[in-house]
Phi, psi and omega in degrees: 000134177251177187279339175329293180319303213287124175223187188298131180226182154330332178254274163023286181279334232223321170285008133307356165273341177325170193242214205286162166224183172177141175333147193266173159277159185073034156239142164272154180210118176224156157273161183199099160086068140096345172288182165208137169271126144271089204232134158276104193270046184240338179218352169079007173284154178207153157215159150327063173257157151270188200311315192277017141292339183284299164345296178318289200284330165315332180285344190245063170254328167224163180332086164238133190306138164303347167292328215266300203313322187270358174302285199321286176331295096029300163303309211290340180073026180225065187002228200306338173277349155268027155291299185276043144249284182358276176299281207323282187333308198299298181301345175276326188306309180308314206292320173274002155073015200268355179273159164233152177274169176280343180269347151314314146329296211274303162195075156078007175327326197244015177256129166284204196252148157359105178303203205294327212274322173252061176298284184329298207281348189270348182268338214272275175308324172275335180293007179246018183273160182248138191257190183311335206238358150348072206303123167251135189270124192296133184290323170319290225256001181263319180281347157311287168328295164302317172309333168295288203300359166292351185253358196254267193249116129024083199278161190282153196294123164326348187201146188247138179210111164302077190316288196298034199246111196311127194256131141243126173329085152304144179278175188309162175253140165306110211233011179260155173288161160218154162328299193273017157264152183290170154305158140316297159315316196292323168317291162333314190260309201277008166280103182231167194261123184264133143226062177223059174354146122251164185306271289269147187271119154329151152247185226258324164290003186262336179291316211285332192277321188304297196294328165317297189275351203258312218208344178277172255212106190251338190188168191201114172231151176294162189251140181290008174245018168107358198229189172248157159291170144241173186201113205235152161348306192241150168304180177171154204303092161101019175055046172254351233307117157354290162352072187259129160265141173264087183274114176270112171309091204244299186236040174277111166312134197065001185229112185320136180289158192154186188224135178225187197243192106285117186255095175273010150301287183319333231358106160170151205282125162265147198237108203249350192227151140208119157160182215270128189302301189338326175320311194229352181314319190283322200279327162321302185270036138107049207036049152305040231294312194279011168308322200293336199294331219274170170264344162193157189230126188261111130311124180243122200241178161201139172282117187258027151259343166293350179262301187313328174303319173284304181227102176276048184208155190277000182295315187313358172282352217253314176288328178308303186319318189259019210254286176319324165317300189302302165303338182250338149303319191298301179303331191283298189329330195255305181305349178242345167284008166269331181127332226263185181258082159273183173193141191241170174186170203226007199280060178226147166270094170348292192286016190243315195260343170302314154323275193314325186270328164091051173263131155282121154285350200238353171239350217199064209274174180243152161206356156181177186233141166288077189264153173201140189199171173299137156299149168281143131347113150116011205204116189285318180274103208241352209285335213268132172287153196302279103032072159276008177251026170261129154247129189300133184294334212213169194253148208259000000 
């Protein structure tokens, strides 16, 4: 069947009330002898046009309204036959199922659910999904219920510390305004993803303010099981957070290169590796080439027993998850009211800092890293790696 035949019908006009469309993804489109094939390649329907339809099918390459479609049409100057090839192409297009709307776009209706590549994390979700009749535990008899088992097993200690490890003391963190620091909202606005570095060296209070706002300790109240709360920058699930960071230490004044641990008691570094990370650091870090640039890189971990004692189901995972979202925007955020560049990125070979660092995957998972470092000068754009043929893995 060609558009030739075809004059204005009833379905037609009433899908011009419609609101914009445009070819879907997944249509084949082929000539064949001076025609042109249109196939929904999800049902194999096709129809047929001929040549002087390719103008018509060109407008729906992109968003266009049917007000607009008939605007177009219209212009063209060769009146009512060309309306009605206009509308015939629209009804075969409709009639084969090959437009998509803007609000099917918008959300997302006509996109399948996540392939083969995500088995793993959909099963991780729906078995951690919650139904109508999901039963949640009354807080009075779930704190009962713990105050027993405290006496039964121990909850894990609120702050993790490598007692044996050469410590250093950090200074106070910078907690005043100066002229030359951004506002909140600007901070807020001027937080963009850097992978563009200059040598200058972190200083050792810019270190000491990252981790302070991003993963430190602002307050401590007691806990009725014998331990304390922390009370940190960012929420977190049942006031446990989880969250242990590692800072690998690349360009910092006064501070040695090496991978340490953040002793948020202490507020102060343990010190677990030494000597220079830039060695392995890229290949950790998915090959990432502009890593090397930062002046220091937060590992970002979670103890994951210190949450399970308490909540003891895999939904709580869900919350660890967004807990790391949360602590690496507090430090990238502290990174632009410093002045500074950060990047965050999940592109890492797990099994390079569980070694080196000596992490249980199954108590201690590893999931993404936090870089911050001086901008290089003289240069607006910093998002592009020094390497303008690397493409950045994650979005800025």
């Amino acid at each position: 069947m060609t558009d030739d035949s075809l004059s204005t019908s009833p379905g037609a006009v009433d899908a011009l009330q419609d609101d914009d469309v445009m070819l879907a993804d997944g249509v084949e489109i082929m000539a064949v002898e001076g025609t042109i094939l249109i196939v929904n390649a999800a049902t194999r329907a096709y129809k047929t046009f001929t040549g002087d339809a390719l103008p018509v099918l060109e407008q729906f390459m992109d968003w266009i309204s049917p007000g607009a479609l008939v605007h177009w049409t219209l212009k063209t100057g060769e009146g009512p036959a060309a309306i009605d090839r206009t509308l015939g192409v629209f009804r075969n297009l409709l009639e084969i199922d090959v437009l998509m709307q803007r609000h099917e776009d918008l959300t997302g209706t006509r996109l399948p659910s996540p392939g083969e590549g995500w088995d793993t994390a959909m099963r991780f979700l729906l078995g951690t999904r919650t139904s109508n009749r999901t039963v949640f535990a009354v807080p009075a008899e779930y704190n009962a219920y713990l105050a027993q088992k405290a006496t039964v097993a121990r909850q894990a200690s609120a702050f993790m510390e490598f007692v044996d490890a050469p410590f250093q003391a950090l200074s106070p963190p910078a907690t005043k305004e100066t002229k030359d620091r951004l506002s909140f909202p600007e901070v807020m606005l001027r937080r963009r993803t850097a992978r563009r570095f200059a040598e200058e060296p972190l200083t050792e209070t810019q270190l000491s303010t990252l981790l302070y706002f991003g993963w430190g300790m602002t307050k401590s109240v007691p806990n009725p099981l014998g331990d304390v709360f922390v009370r940190k920058t960012s929420p977190s699930g049942g006031s446990l957070h989880p969250v242990e960071v590692y800072p690998i230490v690349l360009n910092v004044e006064n501070v040695p290169q090496g991978c340490f641990h953040y002793s948020v008691r202490r507020h102060g570094l343990e010190q677990l590796w030494s000597g220079d990370p830039r060695s392995w650091i890229v290949e950790a870090c998915g090959d990432q080439q502009w890593v090397r640039e930062a002046g220091v890189v937060f590992l970002c971990t979670a103890f994951l027993p210190r949450t399970a004692w308490k909540y003891d189901y895999s939904r709580v995972a869900r919350a660890v998850m967004a807990e790391i979202g949360f602590t690496g925007q507090s430090a990238l955020l502290t990174a632009a009211w410093l002045g500074l560049g950060g990047f965050t990125t999940a592109a890492l070979r797990d099994e390079m800092f569980e070694t080196l660092l000596g992490l249980d995957p199954l108590r201690q998972p590893v999931f993404s890293v936090v870089g911050m470092g001086n901008l290089e000068p003289d240069i607006e754009n910093h998002s592009r790696p020094r390497a303008e043929g690397i493409v950045p893995l994650e979005g800025a």
